[in-house]
SELO-187465 format. One record per residue (C-alpha): residue in three letters; y, z, x. Coordinates in Angstrom, 2 decimals. Each point is the difference from the previous one (the first is absolute). Example, Ala and Ser with C-alpha at 12.3 -4.5 7.8 and 13.67 -1.06 7.14 Angstrom:
BEGIN
{residuo = ALA, v = -4.50, w = 7.80, u = 12.30}
{residuo = SER, v = 3.44, w = -0.66, u = 1.37}
//
This chain:
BEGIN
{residuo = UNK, v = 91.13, w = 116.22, u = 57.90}
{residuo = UNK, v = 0.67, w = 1.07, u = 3.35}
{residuo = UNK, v = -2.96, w = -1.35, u = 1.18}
{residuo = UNK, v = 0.43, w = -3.45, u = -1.44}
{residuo = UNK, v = 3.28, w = 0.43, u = 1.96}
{residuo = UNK, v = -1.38, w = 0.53, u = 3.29}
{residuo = UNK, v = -2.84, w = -2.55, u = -0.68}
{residuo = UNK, v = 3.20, w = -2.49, u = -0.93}
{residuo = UNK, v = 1.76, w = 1.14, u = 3.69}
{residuo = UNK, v = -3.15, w = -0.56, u = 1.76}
{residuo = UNK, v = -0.59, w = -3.46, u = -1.56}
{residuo = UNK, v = 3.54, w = -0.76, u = 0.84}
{residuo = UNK, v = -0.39, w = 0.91, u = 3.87}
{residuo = UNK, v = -3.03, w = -2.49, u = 0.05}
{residuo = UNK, v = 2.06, w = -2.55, u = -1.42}
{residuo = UNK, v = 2.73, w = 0.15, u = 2.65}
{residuo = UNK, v = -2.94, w = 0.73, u = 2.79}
{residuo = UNK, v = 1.33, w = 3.18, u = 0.94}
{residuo = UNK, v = -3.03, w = 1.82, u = 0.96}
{residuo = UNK, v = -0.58, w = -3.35, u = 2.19}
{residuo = UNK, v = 2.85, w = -0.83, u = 2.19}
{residuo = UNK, v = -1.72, w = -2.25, u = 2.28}
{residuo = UNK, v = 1.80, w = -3.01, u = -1.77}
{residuo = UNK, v = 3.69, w = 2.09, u = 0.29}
{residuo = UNK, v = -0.37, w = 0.41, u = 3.53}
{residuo = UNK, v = -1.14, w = -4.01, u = 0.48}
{residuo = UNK, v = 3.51, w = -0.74, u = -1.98}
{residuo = UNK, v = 1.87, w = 2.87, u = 2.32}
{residuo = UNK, v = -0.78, w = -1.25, u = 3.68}
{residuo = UNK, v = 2.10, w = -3.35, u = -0.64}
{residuo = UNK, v = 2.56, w = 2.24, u = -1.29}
{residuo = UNK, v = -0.45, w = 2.52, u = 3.92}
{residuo = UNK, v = -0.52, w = -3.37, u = 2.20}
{residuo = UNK, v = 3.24, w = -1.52, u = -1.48}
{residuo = UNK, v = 1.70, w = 3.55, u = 0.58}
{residuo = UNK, v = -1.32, w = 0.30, u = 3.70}
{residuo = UNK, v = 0.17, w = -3.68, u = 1.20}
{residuo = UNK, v = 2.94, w = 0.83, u = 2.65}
{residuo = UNK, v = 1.60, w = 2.68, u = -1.83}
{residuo = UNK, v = 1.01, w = 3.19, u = 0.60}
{residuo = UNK, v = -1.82, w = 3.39, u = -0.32}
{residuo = UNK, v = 2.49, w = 2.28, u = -1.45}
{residuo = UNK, v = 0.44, w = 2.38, u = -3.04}
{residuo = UNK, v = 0.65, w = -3.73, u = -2.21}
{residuo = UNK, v = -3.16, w = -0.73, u = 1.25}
{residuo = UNK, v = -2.14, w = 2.94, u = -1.81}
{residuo = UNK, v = 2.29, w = -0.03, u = -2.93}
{residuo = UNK, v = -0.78, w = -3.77, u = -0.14}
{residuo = UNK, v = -3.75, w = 0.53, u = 0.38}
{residuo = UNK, v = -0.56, w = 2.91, u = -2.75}
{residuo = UNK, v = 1.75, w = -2.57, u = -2.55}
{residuo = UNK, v = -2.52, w = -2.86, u = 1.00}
{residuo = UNK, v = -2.73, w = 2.40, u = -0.07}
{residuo = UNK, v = 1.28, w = 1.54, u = -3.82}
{residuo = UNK, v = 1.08, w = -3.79, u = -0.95}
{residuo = UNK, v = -3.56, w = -1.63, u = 1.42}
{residuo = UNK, v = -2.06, w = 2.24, u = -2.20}
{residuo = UNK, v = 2.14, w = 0.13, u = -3.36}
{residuo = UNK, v = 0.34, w = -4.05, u = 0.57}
{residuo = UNK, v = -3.70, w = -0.15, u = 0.68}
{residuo = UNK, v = -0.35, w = 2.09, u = -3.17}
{residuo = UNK, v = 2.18, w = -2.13, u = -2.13}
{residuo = UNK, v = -1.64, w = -3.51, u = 1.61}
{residuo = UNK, v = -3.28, w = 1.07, u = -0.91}
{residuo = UNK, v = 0.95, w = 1.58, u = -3.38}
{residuo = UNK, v = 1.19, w = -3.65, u = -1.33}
{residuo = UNK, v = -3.17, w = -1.88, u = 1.70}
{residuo = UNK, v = -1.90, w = 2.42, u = -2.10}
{residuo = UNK, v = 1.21, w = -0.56, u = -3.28}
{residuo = UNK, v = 0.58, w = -3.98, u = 0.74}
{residuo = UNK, v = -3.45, w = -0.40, u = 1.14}
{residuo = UNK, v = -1.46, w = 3.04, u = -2.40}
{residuo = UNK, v = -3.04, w = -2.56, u = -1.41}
{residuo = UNK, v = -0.73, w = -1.67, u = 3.13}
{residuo = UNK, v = -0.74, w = 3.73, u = 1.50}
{residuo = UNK, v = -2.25, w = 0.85, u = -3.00}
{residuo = UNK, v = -2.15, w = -2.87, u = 0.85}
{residuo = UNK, v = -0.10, w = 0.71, u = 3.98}
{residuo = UNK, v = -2.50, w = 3.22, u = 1.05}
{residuo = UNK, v = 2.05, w = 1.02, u = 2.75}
{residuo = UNK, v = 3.29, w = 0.34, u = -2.59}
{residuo = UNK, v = -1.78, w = 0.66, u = -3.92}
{residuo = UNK, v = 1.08, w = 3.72, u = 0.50}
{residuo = UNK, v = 3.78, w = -0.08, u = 0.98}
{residuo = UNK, v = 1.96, w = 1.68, u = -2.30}
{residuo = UNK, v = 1.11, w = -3.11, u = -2.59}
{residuo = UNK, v = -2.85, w = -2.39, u = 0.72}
{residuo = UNK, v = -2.28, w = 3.72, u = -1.37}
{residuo = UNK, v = 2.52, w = 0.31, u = -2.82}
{residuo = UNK, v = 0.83, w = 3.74, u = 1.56}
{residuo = UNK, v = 3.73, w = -1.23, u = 0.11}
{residuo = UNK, v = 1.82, w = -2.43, u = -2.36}
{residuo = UNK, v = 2.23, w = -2.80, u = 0.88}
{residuo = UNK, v = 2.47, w = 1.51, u = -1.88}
{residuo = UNK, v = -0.35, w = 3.45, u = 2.50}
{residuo = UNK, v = -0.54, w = -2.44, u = 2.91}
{residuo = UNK, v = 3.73, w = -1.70, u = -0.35}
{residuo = UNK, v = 1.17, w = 3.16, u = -0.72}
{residuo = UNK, v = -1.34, w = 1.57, u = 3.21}
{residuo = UNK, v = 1.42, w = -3.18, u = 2.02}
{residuo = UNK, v = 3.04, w = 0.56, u = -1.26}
{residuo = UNK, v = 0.27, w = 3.27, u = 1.62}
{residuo = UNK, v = -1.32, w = -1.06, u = 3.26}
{residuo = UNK, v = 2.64, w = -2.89, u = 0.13}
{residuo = UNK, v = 2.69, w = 2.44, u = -0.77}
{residuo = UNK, v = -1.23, w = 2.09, u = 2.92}
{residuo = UNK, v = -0.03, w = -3.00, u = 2.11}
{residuo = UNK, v = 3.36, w = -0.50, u = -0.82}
{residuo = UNK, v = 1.15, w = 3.41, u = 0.66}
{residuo = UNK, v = -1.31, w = -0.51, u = 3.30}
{residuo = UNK, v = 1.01, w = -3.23, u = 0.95}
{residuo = UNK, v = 3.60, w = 1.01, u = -0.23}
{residuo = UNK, v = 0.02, w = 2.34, u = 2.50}
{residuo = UNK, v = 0.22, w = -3.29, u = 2.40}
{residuo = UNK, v = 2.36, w = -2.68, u = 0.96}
{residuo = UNK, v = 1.14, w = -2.68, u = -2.39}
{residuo = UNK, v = -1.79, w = -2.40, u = 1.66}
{residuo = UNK, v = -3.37, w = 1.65, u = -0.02}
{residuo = UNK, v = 0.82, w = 0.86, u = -3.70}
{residuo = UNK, v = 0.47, w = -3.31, u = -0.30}
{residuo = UNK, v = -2.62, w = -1.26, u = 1.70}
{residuo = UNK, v = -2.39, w = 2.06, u = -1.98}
{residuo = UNK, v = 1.41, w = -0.57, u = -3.16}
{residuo = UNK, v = -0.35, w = -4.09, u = 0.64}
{residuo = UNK, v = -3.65, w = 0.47, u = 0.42}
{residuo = UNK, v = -1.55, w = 2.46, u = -2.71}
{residuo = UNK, v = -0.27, w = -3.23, u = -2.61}
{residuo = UNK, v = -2.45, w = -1.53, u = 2.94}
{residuo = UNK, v = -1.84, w = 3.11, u = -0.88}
{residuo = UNK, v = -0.62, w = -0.53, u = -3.95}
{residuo = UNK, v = -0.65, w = -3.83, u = 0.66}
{residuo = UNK, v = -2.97, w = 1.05, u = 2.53}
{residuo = UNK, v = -2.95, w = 1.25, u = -3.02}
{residuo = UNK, v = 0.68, w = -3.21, u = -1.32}
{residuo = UNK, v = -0.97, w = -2.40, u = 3.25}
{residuo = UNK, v = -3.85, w = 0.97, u = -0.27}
{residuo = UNK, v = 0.09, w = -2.36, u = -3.14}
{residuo = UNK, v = 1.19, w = -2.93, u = 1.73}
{residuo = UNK, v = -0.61, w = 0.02, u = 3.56}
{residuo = UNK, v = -2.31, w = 1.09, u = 2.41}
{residuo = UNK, v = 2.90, w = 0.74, u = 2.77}
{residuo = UNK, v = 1.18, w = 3.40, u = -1.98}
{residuo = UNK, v = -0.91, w = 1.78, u = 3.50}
{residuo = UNK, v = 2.75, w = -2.45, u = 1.44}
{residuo = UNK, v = 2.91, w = 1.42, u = -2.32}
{residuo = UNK, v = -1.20, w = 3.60, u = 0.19}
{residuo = UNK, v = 0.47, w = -0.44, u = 3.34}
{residuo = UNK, v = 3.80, w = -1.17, u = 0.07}
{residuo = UNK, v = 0.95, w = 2.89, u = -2.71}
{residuo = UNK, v = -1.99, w = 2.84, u = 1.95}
{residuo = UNK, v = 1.47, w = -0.41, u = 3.12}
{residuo = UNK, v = 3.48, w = -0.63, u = -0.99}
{residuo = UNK, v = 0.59, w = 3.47, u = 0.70}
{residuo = UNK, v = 0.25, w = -1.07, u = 3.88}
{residuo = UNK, v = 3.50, w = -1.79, u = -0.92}
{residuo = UNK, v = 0.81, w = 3.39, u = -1.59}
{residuo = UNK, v = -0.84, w = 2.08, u = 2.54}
{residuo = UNK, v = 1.84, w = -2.34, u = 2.56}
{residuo = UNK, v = 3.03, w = -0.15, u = -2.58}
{residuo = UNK, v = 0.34, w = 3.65, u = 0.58}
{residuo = UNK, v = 1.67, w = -0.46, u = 3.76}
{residuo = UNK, v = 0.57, w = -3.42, u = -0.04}
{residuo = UNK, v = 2.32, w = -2.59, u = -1.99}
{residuo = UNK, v = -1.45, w = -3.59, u = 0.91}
{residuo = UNK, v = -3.82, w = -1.00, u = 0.93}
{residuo = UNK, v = -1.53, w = -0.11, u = 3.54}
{residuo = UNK, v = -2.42, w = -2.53, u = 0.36}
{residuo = UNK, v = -2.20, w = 2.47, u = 1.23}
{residuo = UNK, v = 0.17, w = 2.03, u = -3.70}
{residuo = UNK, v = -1.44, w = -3.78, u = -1.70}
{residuo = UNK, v = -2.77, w = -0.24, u = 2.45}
{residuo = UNK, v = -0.83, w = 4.00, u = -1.18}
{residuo = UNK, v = 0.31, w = -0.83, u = -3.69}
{residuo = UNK, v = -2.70, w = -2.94, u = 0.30}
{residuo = UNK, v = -1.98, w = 2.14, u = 2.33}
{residuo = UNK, v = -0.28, w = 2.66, u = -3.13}
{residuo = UNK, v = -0.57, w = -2.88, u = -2.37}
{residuo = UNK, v = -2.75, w = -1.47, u = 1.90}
{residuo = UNK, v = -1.35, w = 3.80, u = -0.03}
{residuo = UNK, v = -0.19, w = 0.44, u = -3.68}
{residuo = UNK, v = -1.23, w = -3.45, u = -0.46}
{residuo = UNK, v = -3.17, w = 1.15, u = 2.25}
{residuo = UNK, v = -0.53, w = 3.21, u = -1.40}
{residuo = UNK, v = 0.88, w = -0.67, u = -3.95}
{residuo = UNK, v = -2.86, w = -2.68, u = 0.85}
{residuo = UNK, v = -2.30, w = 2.38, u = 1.23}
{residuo = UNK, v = 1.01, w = 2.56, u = -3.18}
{residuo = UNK, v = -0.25, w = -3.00, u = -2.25}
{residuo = UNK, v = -3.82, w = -1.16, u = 1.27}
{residuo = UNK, v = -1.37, w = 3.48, u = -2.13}
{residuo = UNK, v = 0.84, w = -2.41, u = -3.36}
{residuo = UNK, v = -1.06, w = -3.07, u = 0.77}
{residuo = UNK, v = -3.03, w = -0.02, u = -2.31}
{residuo = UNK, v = 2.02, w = 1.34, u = -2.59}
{residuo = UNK, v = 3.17, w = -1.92, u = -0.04}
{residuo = UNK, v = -1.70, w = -3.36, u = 0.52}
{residuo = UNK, v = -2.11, w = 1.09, u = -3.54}
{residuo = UNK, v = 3.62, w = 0.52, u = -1.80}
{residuo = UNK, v = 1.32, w = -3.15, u = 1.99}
{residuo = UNK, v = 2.60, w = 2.36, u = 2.17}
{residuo = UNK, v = 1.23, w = -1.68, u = 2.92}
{residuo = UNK, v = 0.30, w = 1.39, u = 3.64}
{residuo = UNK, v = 0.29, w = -0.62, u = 3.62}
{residuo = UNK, v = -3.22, w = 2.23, u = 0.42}
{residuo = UNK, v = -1.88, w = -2.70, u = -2.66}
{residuo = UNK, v = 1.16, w = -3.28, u = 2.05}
{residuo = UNK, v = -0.98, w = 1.56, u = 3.13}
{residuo = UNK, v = -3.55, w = 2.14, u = -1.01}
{residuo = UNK, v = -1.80, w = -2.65, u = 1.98}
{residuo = UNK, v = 1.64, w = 0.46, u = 3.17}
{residuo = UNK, v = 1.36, w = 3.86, u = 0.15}
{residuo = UNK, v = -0.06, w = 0.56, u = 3.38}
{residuo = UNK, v = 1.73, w = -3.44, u = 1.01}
{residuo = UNK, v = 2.78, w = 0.26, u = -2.58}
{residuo = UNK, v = 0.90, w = 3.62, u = 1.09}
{residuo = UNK, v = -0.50, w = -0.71, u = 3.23}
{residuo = UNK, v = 2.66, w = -3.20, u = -0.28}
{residuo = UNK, v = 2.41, w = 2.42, u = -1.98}
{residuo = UNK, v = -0.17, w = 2.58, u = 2.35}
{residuo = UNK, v = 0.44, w = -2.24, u = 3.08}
{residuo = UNK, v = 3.16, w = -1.00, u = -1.65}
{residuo = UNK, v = 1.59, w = 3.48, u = -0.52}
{residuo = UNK, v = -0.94, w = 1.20, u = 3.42}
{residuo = UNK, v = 1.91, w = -3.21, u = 1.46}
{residuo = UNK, v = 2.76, w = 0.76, u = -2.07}
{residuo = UNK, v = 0.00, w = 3.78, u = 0.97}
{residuo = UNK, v = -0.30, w = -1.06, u = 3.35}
{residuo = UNK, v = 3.17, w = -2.26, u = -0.23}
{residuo = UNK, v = 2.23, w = 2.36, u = -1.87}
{residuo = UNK, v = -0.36, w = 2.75, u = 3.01}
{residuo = UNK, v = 0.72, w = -2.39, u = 2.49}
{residuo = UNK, v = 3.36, w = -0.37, u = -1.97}
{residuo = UNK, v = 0.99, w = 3.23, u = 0.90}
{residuo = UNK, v = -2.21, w = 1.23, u = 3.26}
{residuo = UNK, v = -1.21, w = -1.59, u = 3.23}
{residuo = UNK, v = -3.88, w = -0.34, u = 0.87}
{residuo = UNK, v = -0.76, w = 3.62, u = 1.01}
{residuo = UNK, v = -3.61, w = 1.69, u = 0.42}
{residuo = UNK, v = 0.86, w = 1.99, u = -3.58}
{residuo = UNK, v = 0.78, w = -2.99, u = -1.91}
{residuo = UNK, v = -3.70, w = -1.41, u = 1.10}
{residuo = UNK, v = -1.96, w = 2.91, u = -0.47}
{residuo = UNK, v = 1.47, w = -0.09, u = -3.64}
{residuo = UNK, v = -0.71, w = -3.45, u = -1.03}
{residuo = UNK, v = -3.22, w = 0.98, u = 1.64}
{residuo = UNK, v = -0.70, w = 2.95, u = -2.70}
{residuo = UNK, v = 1.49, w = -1.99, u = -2.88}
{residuo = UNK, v = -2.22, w = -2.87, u = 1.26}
{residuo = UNK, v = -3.31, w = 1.83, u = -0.08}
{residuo = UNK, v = 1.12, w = 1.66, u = -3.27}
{residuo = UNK, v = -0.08, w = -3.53, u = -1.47}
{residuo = UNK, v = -2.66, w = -0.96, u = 1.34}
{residuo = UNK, v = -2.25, w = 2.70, u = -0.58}
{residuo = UNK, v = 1.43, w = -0.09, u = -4.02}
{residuo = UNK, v = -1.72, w = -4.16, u = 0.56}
{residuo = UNK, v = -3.26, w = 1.33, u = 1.63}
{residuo = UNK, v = -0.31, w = 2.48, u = -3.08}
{residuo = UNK, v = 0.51, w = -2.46, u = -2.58}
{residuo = UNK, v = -3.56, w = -0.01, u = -2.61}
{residuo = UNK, v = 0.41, w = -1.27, u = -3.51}
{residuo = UNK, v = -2.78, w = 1.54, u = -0.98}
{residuo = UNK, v = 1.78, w = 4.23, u = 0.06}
{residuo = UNK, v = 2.93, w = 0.32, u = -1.87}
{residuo = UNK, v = 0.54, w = 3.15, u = 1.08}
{residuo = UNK, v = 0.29, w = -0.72, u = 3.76}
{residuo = UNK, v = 2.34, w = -3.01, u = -0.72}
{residuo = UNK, v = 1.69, w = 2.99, u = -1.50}
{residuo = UNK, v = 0.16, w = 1.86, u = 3.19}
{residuo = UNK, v = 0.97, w = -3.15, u = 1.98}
{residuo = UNK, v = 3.07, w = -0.16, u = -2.43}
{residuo = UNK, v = 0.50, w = 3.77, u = 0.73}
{residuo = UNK, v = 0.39, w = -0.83, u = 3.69}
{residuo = UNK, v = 2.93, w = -1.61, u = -0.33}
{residuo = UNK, v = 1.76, w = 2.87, u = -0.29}
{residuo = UNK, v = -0.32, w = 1.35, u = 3.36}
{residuo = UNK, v = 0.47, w = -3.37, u = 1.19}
{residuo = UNK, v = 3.65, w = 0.28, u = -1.48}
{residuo = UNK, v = 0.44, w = 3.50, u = 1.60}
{residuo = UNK, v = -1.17, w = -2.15, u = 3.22}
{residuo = UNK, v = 2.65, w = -2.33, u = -0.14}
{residuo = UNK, v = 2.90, w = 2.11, u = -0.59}
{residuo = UNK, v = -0.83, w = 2.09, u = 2.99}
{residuo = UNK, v = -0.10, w = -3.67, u = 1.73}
{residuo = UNK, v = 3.38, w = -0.16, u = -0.81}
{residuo = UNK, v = 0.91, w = 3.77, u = 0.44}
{residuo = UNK, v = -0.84, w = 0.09, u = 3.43}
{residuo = UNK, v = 1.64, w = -3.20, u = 1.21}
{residuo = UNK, v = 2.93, w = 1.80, u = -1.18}
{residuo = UNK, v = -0.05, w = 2.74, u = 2.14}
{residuo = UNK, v = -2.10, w = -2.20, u = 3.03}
{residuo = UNK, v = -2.60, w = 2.88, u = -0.03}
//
């Protein structure tokens, strides 16, 4: 008994990706660039930043939870998915909604430690969320929307010091969008063979003849809008190159990597992305203080 317990736990903490956060912290850095983007470091700031951190990985957990059990026979069919926890018939549905309902209620928890109008803000765009499992089945642009609901946590993050939008917060939220985009792509290339069998649709599919050129065009675009949304807020300095410089090789090196052909490097590629985030916020960090 107590071992089919534990078993049950552990299933459940692969279900929500717990014991791989790589995907919380993606949804987080929105969440720390919004925060930082010409704000103030102060004792708001750090209690700020632990609830994005908790709310980015319980949200994460949740988001993934209900893409599991919506897409639960499309994993069985794909190699890289047959053994997640519903798709392997380790969890049921049943203990699946039951699960996201706890995670939501933690999410809520958290997201009322904020403002109204981040409450708000994050209230009006959790159905964007449930819609998203769905796209795959219609479109091949689902990278597009994943992009606009994963990064919405830069408005949030802004919403925490600021009542109206800066220009310079829009050109940052595109700038994240265009991010995703590229590296859900990238993440998305490790199916192709599989969802085109099952008649999935993707970015990654429309664009398996051309990798490198499609990143490289999506990545282009969220370095020009990263580049735009600093000027908002900082002059041309030395620091602010040097940056764009990093970030810029970091994209480009993610490009030069691309190879259909090794799933588990695309993998890594995707991985990358997370320092890349850390990258930016200290872009944004240090502008603050004009280190």
């Amino acid at each position: 008994m107590i071992k089919t317990i534990f078993n049950k736990i552990l299933y459940l903490i692969a279900l929500g990706r717990y014991n791989n956060l790589s995907g919380a912290f993606l949804l987080m850095w929105p969440c720390f660039w919004g925060l930082s983007y010409d704000g103030t470091f102060d004792f708001n700031f750090v209690k700020y930043s632990l609830l994005f951190f908790a709310g980015a990985i319980v949200m994460r957990g949740a988001g993934c939870t209900f893409n599991d059990i919506v897409d639960s026979k499309i994993d069985a069919k794909v190699k890289r998915t047959r053994n997640r926890p519903i798709a392997s018939k380790k969890i049921t549905a049943v203990e699946g909604l039951f699960f996201l309902f706890l995670q939501l209620i933690v999410g809520f928890i958290i997201l009322i430690n904020f403002d109204n109008k981040v409450i708000f803000s994050g209230i009006f765009i959790l159905p964007f969320v449930f819609i998203y499992p769905y796209l795959k089945r219609i479109t091949f642009f689902p990278q597009i929307f994943l992009g606009f609901i994963f990064n919405w946590g830069v408005f949030l993050g802004y919403f925490c010091n600021f009542e109206s939008i800066h220009v310079g917060v829009i050109y940052l939220y595109f700038a994240g969008v265009f991010l995703t985009v590229g590296y859900d792509t990238i993440y998305g290339y490790q199916d192709i063979k599989d969802d085109s069998k099952i008649g999935i649709k993707s970015l990654s599919i429309r664009t398996k003849n051309y990798p490198k050129r499609a990143v490289g065009f999506i990545y282009i675009l969220s370095l020009i809008f990263l580049s735009l949304s600093i000027l908002q807020i900082s002059k041309i300095s030395y620091l602010n190159i040097i940056f764009l410089f990093i970030i810029g090789f970091c994209l480009f090196s993610q490009i030069k990597k691309i190879n259909l052909e090794n799933g588990n490097h695309l993998m890594n590629i995707f991985k990358s992305n997370v320092l890349l985030g850390g990258i930016i916020f200290m872009l944004f960090v240090v502008n603050k203080f004009n280190f």
